[in-house]
PDB file with one MODEL, atoms N, CA, C and O in Angstrom:
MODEL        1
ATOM      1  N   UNK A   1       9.547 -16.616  16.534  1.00  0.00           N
ATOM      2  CA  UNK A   1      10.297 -16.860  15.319  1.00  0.00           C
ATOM      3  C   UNK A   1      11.723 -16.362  15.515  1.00  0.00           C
ATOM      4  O   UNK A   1      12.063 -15.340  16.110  1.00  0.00           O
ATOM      5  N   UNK A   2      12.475 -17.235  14.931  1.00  0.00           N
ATOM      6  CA  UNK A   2      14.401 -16.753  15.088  1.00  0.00           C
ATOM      7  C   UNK A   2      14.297 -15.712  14.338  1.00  0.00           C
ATOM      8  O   UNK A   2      13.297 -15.414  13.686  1.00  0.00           O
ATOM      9  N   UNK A   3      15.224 -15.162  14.385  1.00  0.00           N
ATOM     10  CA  UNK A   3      15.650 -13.958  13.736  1.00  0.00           C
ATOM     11  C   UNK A   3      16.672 -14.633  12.273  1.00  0.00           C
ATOM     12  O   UNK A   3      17.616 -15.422  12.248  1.00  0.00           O
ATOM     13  N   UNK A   4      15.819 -13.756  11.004  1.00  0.00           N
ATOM     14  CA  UNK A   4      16.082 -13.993   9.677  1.00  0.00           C
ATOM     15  C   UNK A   4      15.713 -15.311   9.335  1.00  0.00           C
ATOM     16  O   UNK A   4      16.032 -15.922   8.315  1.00  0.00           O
ATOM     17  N   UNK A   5      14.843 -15.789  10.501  1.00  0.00           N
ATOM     18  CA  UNK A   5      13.594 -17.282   9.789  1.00  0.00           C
ATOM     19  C   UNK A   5      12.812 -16.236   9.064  1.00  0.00           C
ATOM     20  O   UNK A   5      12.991 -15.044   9.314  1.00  0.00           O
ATOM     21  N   UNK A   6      11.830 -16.703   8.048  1.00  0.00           N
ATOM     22  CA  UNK A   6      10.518 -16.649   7.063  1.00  0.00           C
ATOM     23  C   UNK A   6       9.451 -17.578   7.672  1.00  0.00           C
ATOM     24  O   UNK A   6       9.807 -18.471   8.441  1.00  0.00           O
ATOM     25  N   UNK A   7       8.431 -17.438   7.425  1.00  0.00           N
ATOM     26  CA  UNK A   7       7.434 -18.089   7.982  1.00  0.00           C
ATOM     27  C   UNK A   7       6.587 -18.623   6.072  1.00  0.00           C
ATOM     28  O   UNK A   7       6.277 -17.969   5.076  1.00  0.00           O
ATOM     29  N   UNK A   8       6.515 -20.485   6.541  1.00  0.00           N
ATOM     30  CA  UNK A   8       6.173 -20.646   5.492  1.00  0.00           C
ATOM     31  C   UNK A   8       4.588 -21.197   5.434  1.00  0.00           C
ATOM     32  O   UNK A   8       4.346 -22.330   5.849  1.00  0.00           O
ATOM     33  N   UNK A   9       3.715 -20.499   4.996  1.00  0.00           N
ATOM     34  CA  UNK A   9       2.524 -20.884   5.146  1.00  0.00           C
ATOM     35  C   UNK A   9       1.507 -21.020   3.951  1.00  0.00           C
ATOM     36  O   UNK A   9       1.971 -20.300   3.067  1.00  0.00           O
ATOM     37  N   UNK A  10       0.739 -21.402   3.654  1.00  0.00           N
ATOM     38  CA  UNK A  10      -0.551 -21.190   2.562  1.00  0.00           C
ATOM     39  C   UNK A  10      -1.097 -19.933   2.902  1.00  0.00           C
ATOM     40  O   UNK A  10      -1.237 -19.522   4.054  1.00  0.00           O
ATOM     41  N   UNK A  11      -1.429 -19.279   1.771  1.00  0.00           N
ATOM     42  CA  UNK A  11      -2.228 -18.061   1.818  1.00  0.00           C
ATOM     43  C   UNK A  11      -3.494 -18.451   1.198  1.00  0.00           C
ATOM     44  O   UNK A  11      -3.562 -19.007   0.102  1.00  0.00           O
ATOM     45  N   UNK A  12      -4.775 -18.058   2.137  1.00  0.00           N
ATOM     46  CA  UNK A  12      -5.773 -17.971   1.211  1.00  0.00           C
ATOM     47  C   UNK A  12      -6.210 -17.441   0.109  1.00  0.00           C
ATOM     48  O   UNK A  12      -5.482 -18.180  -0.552  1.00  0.00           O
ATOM     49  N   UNK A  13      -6.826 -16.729  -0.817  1.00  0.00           N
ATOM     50  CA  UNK A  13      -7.197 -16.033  -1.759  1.00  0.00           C
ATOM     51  C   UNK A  13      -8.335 -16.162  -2.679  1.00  0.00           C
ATOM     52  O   UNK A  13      -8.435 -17.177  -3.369  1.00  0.00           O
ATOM     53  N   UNK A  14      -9.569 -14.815  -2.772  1.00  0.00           N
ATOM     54  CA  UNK A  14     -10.616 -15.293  -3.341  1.00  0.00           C
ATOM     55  C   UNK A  14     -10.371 -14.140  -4.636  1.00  0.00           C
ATOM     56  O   UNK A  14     -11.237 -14.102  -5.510  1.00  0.00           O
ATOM     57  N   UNK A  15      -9.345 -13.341  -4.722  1.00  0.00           N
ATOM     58  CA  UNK A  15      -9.358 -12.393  -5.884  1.00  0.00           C
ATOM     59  C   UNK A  15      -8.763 -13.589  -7.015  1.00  0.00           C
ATOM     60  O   UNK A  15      -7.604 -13.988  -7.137  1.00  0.00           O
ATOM     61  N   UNK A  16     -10.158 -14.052  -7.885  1.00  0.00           N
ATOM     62  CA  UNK A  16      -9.897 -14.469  -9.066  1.00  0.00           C
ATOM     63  C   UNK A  16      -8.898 -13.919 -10.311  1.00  0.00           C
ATOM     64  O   UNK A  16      -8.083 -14.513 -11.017  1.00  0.00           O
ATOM     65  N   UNK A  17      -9.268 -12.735 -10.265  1.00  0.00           N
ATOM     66  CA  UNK A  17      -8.056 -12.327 -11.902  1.00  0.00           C
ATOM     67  C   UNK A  17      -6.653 -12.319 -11.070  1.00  0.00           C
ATOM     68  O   UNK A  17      -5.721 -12.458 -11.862  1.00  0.00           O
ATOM     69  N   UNK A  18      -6.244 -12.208  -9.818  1.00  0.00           N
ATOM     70  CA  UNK A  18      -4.792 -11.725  -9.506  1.00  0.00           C
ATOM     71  C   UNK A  18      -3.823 -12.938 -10.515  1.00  0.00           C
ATOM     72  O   UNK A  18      -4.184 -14.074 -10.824  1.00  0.00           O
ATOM     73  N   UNK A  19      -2.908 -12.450 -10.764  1.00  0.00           N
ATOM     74  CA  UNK A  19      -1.642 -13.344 -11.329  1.00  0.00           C
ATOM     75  C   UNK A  19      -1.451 -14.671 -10.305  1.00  0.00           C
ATOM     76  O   UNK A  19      -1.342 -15.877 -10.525  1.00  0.00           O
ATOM     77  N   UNK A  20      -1.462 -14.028  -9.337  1.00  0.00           N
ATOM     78  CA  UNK A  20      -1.025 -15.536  -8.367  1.00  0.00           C
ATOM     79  C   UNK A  20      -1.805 -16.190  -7.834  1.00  0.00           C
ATOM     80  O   UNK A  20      -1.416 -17.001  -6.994  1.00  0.00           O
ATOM     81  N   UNK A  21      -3.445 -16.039  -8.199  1.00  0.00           N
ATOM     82  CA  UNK A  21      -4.311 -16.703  -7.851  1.00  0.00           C
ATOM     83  C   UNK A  21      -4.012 -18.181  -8.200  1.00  0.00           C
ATOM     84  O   UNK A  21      -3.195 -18.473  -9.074  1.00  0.00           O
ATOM     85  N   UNK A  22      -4.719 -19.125  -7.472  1.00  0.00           N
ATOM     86  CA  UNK A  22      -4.881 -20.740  -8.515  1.00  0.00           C
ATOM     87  C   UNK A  22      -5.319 -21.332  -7.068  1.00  0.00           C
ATOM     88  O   UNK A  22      -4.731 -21.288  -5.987  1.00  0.00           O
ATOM     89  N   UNK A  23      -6.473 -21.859  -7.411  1.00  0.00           N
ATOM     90  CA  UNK A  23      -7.456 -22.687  -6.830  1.00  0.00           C
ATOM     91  C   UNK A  23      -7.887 -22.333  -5.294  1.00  0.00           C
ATOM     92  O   UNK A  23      -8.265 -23.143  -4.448  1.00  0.00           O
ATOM     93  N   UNK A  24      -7.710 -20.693  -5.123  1.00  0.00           N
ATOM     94  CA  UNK A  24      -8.155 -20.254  -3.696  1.00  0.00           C
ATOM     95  C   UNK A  24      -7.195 -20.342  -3.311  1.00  0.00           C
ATOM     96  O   UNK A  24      -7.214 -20.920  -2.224  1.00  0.00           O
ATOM     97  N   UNK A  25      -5.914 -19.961  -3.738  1.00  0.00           N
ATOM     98  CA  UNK A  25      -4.958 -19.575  -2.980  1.00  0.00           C
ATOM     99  C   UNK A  25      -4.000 -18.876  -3.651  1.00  0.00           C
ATOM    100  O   UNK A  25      -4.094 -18.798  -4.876  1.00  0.00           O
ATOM    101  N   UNK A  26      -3.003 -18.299  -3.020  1.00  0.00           N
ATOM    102  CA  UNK A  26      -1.988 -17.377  -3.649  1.00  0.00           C
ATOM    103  C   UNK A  26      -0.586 -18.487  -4.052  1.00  0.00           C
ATOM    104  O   UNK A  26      -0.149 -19.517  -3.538  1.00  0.00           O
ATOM    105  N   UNK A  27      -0.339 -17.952  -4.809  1.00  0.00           N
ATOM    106  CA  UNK A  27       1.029 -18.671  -5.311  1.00  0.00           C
ATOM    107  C   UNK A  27       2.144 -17.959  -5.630  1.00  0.00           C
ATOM    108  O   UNK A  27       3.100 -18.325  -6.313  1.00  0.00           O
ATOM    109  N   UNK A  28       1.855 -16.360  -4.797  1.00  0.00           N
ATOM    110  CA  UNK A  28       3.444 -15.642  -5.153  1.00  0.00           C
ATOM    111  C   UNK A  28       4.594 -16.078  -3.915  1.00  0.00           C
ATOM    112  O   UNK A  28       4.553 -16.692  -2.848  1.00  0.00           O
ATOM    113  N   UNK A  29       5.553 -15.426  -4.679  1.00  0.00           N
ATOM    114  CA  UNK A  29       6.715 -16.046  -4.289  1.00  0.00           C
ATOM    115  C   UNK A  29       6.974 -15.572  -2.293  1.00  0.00           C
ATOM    116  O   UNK A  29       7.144 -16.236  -1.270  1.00  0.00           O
ATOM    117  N   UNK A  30       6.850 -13.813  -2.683  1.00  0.00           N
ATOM    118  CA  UNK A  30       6.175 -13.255  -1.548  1.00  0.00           C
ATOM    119  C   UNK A  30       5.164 -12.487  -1.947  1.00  0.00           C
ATOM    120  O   UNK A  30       4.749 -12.091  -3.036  1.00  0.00           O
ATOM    121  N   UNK A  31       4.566 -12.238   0.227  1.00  0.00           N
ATOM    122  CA  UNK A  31       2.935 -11.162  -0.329  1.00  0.00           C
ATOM    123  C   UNK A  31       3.790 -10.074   0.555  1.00  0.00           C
ATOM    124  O   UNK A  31       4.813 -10.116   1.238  1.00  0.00           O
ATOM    125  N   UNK A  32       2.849  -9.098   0.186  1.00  0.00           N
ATOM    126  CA  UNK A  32       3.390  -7.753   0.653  1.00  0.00           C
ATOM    127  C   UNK A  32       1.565  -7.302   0.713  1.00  0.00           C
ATOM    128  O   UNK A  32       0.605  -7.275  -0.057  1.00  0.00           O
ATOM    129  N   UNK A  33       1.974  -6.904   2.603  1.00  0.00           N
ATOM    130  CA  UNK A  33       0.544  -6.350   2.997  1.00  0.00           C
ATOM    131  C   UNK A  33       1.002  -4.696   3.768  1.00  0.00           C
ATOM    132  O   UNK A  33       1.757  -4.418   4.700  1.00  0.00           O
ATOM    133  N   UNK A  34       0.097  -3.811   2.819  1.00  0.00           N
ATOM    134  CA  UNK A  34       0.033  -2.474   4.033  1.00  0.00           C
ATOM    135  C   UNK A  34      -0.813  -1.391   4.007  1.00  0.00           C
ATOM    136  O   UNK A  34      -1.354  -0.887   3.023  1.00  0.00           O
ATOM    137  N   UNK A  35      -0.876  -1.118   4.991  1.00  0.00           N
ATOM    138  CA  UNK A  35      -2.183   0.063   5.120  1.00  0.00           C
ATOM    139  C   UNK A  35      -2.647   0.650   4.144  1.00  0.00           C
ATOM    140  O   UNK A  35      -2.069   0.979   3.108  1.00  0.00           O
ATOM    141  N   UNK A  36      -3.810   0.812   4.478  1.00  0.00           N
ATOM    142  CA  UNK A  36      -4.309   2.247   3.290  1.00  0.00           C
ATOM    143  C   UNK A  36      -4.134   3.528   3.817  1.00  0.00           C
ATOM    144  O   UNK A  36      -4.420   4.617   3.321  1.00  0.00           O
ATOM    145  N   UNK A  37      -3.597   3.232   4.950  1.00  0.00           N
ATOM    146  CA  UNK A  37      -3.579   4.800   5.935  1.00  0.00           C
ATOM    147  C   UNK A  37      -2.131   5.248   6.588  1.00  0.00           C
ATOM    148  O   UNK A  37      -1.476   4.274   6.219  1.00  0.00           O
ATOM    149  N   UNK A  38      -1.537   5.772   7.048  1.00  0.00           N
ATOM    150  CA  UNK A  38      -0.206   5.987   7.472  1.00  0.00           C
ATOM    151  C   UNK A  38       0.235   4.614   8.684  1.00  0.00           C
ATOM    152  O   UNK A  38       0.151   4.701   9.909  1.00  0.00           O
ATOM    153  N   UNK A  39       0.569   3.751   8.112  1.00  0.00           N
ATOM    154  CA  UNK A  39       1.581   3.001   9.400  1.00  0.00           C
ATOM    155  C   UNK A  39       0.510   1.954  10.106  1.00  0.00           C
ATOM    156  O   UNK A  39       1.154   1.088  10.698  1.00  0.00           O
ATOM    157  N   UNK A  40      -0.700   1.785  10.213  1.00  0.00           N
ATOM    158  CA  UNK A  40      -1.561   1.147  11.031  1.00  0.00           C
ATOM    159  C   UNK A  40      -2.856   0.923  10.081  1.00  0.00           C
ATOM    160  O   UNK A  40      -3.217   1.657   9.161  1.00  0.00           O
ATOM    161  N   UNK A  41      -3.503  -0.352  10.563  1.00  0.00           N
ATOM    162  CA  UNK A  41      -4.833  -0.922  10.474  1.00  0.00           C
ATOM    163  C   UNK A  41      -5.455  -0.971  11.163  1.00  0.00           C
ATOM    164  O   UNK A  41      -4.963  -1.393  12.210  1.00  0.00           O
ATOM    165  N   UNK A  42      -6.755  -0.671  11.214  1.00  0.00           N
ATOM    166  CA  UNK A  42      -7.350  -0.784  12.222  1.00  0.00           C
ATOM    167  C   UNK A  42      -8.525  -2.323  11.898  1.00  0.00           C
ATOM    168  O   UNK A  42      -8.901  -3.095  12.781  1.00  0.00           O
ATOM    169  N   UNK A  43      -8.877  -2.407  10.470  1.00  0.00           N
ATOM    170  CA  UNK A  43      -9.556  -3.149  10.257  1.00  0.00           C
ATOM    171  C   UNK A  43      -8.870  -4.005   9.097  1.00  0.00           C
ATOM    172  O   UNK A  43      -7.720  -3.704   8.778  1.00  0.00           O
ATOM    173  N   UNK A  44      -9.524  -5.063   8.446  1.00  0.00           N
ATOM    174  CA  UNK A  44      -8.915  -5.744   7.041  1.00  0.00           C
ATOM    175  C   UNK A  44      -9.395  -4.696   6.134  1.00  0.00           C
ATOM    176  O   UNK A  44      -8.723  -4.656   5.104  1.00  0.00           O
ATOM    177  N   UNK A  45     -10.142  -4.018   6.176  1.00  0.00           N
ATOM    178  CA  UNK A  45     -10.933  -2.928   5.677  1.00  0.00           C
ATOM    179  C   UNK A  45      -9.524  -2.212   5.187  1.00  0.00           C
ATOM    180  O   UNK A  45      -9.154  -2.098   4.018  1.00  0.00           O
ATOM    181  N   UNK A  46      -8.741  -1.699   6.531  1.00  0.00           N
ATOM    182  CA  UNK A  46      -7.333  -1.001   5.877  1.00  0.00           C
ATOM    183  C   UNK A  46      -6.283  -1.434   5.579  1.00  0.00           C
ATOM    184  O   UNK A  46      -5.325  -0.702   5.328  1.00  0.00           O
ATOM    185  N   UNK A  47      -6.245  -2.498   5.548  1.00  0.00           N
ATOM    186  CA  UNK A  47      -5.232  -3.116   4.498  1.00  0.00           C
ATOM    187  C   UNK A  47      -5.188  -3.544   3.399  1.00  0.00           C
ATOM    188  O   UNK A  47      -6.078  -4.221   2.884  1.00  0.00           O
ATOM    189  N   UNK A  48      -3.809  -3.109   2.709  1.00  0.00           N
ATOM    190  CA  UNK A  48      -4.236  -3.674   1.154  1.00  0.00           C
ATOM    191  C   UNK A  48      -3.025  -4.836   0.848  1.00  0.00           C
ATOM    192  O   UNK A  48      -1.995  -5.039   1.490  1.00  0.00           O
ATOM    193  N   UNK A  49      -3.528  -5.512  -0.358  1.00  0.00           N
ATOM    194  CA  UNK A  49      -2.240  -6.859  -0.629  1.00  0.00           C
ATOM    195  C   UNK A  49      -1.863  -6.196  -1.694  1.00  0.00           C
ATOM    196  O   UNK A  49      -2.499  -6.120  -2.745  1.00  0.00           O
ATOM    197  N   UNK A  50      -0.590  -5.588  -1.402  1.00  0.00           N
ATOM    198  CA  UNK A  50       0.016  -4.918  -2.478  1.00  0.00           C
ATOM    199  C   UNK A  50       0.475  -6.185  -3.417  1.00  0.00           C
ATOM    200  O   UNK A  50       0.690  -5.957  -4.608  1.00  0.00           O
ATOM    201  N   UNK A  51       0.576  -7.076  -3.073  1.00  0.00           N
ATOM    202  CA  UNK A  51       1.133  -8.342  -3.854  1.00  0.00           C
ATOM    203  C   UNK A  51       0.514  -8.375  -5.452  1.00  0.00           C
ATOM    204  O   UNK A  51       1.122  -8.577  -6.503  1.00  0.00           O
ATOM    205  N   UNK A  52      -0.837  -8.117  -5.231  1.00  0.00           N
ATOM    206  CA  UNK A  52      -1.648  -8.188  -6.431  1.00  0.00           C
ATOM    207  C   UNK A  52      -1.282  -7.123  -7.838  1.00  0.00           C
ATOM    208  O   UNK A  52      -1.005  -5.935  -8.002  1.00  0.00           O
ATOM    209  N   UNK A  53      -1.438  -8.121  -8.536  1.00  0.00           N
ATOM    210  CA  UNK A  53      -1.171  -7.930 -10.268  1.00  0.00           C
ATOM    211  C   UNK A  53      -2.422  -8.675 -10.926  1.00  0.00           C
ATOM    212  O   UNK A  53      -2.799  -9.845 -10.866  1.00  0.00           O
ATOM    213  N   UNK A  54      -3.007  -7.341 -11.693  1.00  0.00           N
ATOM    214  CA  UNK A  54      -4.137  -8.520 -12.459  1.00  0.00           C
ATOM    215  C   UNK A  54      -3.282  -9.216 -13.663  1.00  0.00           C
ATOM    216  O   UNK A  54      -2.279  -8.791 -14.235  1.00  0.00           O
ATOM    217  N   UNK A  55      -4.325 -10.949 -13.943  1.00  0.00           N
ATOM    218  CA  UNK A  55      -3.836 -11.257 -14.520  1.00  0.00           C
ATOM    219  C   UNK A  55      -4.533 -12.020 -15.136  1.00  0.00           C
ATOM    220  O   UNK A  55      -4.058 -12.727 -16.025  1.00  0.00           O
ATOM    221  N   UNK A  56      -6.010 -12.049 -14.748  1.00  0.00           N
ATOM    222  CA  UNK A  56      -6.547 -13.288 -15.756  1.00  0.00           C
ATOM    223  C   UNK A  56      -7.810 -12.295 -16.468  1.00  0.00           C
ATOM    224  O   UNK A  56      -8.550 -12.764 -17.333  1.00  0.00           O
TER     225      UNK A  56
ENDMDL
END
């Protein structure tokens, strides 16, 4: 990827109440993903989608 490209893709998504849910997928503008632990994941287990807002 160039430098100060974005990468534009579909996000999946099965969290029903989030705000940006709609039809199995996300619809925010951006997602924001990060650890539950200092700096690293080791699993999906430690990551969280800070993106999420409940909403339904």
């Amino acid at each position: 990827m160039q430098s100060g490209a974005h990468p534009t893709m579909e996000v999946m998504c099965h969290v029903s109440n989030c705000k940006f849910y709609k039809n199995d997928y996300c619809h925010a503008s951006k997602i924001e993903v990060n650890p539950k632990h200092i700096n690293r994941a080791n699993t999906s287990d430690d990551a969280l989608c800070s993106t999420f807002i409940p909403g339904k």
